[in-house]
N, C-alpha and C positions, 0 to 999 in steps of 0.2 A: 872639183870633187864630183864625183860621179856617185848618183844613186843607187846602191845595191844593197843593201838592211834596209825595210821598213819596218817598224812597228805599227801597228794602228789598235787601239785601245775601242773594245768591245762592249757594250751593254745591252740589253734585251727593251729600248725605249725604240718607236719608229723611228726615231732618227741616225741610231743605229745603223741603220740599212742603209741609208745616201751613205754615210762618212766610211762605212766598210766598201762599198762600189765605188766609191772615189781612191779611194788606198789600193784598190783592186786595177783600175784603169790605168791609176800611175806606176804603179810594180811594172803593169803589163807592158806600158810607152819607154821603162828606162829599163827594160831587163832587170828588175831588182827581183828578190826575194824578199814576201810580207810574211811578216810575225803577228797571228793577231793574237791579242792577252783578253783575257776575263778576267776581271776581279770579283770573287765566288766569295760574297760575304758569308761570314761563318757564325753570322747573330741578326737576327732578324726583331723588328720592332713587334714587340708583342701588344698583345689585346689586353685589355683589362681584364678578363676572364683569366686569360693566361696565368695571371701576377695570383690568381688566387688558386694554381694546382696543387691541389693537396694527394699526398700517396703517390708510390712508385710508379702505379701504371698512369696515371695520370700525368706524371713529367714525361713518361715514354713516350707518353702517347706526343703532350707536344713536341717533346726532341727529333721525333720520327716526324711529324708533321715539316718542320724546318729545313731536317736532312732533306725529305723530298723536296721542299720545295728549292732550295738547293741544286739538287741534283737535276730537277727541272730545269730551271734558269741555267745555266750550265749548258746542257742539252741544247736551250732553244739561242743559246748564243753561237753553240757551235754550228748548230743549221743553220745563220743568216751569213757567219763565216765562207760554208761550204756551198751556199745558193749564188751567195755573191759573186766565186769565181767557176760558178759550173762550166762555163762558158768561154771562160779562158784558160789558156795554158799559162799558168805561171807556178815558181817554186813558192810554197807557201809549209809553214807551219802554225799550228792553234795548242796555246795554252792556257789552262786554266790555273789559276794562282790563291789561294784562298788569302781574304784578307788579313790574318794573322800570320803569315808567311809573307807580306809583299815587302819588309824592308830586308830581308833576307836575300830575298830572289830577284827583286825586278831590278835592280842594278846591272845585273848580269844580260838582260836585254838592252837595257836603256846606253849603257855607255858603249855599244857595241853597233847602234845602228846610225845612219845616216841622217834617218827624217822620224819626227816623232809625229803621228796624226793620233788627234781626240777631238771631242767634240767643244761648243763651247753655246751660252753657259747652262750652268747646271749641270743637268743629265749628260754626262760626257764620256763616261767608260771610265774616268781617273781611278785611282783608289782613293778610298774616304781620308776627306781633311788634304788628300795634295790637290797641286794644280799644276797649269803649264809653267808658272811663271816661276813656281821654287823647281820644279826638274829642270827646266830648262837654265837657271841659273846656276843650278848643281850640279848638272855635268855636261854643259854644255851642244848639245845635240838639237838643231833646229826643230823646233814645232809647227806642223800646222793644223791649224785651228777650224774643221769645218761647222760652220753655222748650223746650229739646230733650225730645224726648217727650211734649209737652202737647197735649191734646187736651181738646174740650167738648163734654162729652156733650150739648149745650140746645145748640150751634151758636151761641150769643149770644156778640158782640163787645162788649167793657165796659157791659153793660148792669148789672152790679151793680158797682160801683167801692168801692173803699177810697181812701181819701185820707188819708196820715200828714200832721199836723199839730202842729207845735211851735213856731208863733209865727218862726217864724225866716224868714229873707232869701230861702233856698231855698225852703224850703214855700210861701211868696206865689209864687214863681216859677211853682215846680209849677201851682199854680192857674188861671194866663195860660196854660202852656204845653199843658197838659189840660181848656180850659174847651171844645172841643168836643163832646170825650167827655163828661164833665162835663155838658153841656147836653144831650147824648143820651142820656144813660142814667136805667135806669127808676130806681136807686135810687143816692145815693152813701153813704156812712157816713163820714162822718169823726170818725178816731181818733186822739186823742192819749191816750200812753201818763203814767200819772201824773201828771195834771195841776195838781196841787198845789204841783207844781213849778216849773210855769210861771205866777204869779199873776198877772202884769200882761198878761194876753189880755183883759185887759174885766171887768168886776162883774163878769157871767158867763160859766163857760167856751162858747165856739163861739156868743157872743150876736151879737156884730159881725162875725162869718164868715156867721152864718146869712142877715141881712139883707142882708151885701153879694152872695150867692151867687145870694140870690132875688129881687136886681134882676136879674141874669142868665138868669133863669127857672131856675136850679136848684136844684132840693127836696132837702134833707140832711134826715141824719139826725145829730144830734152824740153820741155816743157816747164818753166819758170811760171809759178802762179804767185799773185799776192792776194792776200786775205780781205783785206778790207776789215780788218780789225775780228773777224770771227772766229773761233779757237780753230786749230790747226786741221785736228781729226774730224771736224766737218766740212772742211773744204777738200781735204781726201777724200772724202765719201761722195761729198755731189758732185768729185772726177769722177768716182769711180761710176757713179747712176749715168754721168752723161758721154762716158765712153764706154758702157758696156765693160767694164772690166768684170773678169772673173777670178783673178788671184792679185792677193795685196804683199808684196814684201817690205822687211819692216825689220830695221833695227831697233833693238828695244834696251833700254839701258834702265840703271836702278839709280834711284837716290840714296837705297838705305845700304850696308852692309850687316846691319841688325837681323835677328831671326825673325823681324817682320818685315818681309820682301815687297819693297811698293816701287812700281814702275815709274817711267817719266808720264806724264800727264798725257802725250800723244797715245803713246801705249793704251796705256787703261781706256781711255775714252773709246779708243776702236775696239779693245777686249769687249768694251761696254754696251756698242751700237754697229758692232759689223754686222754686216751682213752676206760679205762677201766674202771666200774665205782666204784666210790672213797667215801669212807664213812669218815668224817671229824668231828672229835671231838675235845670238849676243856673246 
């Protein structure tokens, strides 16, 4: 699958600004076309004063108050949009979606592109009350996740990759869904945790991953780690701190089929404690 749709999900927070120049560098590196969205809430947390307007011009006054400020936030999403790519040449479009129109509309982007970027957590661009984990399992389209706060010092874009791998239905997924990165990057590692566990990956572990990755032209390295009994998602992470990784990919699977979406436990914990950012497929 080759990258050519991105989305990437806007908000007027400083972190904003990294996950939009990162969606901007990767458009730039796979020739894709980025969509960035603003979700333009259409109700703002009022003040106590507020609660107590009495008379017409009084509610005008604050309706007008909100429309602007609105219209501001709007504005200043669209400048960090158009700052972020002054500098490159790439095809891009910017929309703004108000939040009482997003289950209407944002379908219409979301199943139509390749890679989903937003931020993670909190402050992330999403629209209120969603997350990556229910769009991403509702219509399938990989996400990635860039850390509020994260920054790279080397300015490289998944040029060192980790790839979790457990033989499972996700993890092949992962693999389709990151084979561009994957096929750009200088180095990948793949890691499966304990792999003693999983014996029927082939006589040898990452034998038939290795040859199928290197018709693809991409060079791994297979890297069998065991825990020493510490959960899963932090022996990922002290890879990732002691080989400099800068992109994590990751099958991500659910336990529930209920309207409450809860991931498997490696999942969540990296949603919980990454710091690197994290590509999630399913």
């Amino acid at each position: 699958m080759a990258l050519k749709t991105i989305v990437v999900f806007i908000d007027i927070s400083p972190d904003s600004w990294t996950r939009i120049d990162y969606a901007v560098k990767i458009a730039r590196d796979h020739n894709a076309h980025l969509i960035g969205i603003f979700i333009a809430p259409t109700s703002w947390d009022t003040s106590i004063h507020e609660n107590y307007s009495v008379g017409s011009a009084a509610i005008k006054s604050v309706t007008k108050f909100h429309r602007d400020q609105e219209i501001e936030t709007s504005k200043t999403a669209k400048e960090f949009f158009d700052a972020a790519q002054a500098s490159e040449k790439i095809s891009s479009e910017f929309y703004i979606i108000k939040d009482s129109e997003v289950k209407r509309r944002i379908n219409s982007f979301l199943l139509y592109a390749d890679m989903i970027i937003a931020g993670n957590p909190g402050t992330n661009g999403l629209p209120k009350n969603w997350s990556a984990e229910t769009i991403l399992l509702a219509n399938g389209v990989p996400f990635l996740l860039v850390p509020n706060g994260w920054t790279n010092p080397s300015g490289e874009i998944g040029k060192r990759v980790l790839l979790g791998w457990n033989g499972s239905r996700e993890a092949r997924r992962a693999i389709t869904d990151s084979l561009p990165f994957l096929i750009a990057a200088q180095s990948v590692s793949v890691v499966e945790v304990d792999p003693d566990r999983h014996p029927d990956h082939g006589d040898l572990f990452g034998a038939d991953l290795l040859v199928y990755l290197n018709r693809h032209g991409v060079k791994i390295i297979v890297d069998p780690v065991s825990s020493h009994g510490k959960p899963v998602a932090s022996v990922l992470m002290e890879y990732v701190t002691a080989h400099q990784i800068d992109l994590i990919v990751l099958g991500a699977y659910s336990h529930s089929r209920s309207s409450e979406i809860l991931f498997g436990g490696v999942t969540r914990s990296l949603l919980k404690t990454m710091t690197t950012p994290l590509l999630i497929s399913h």
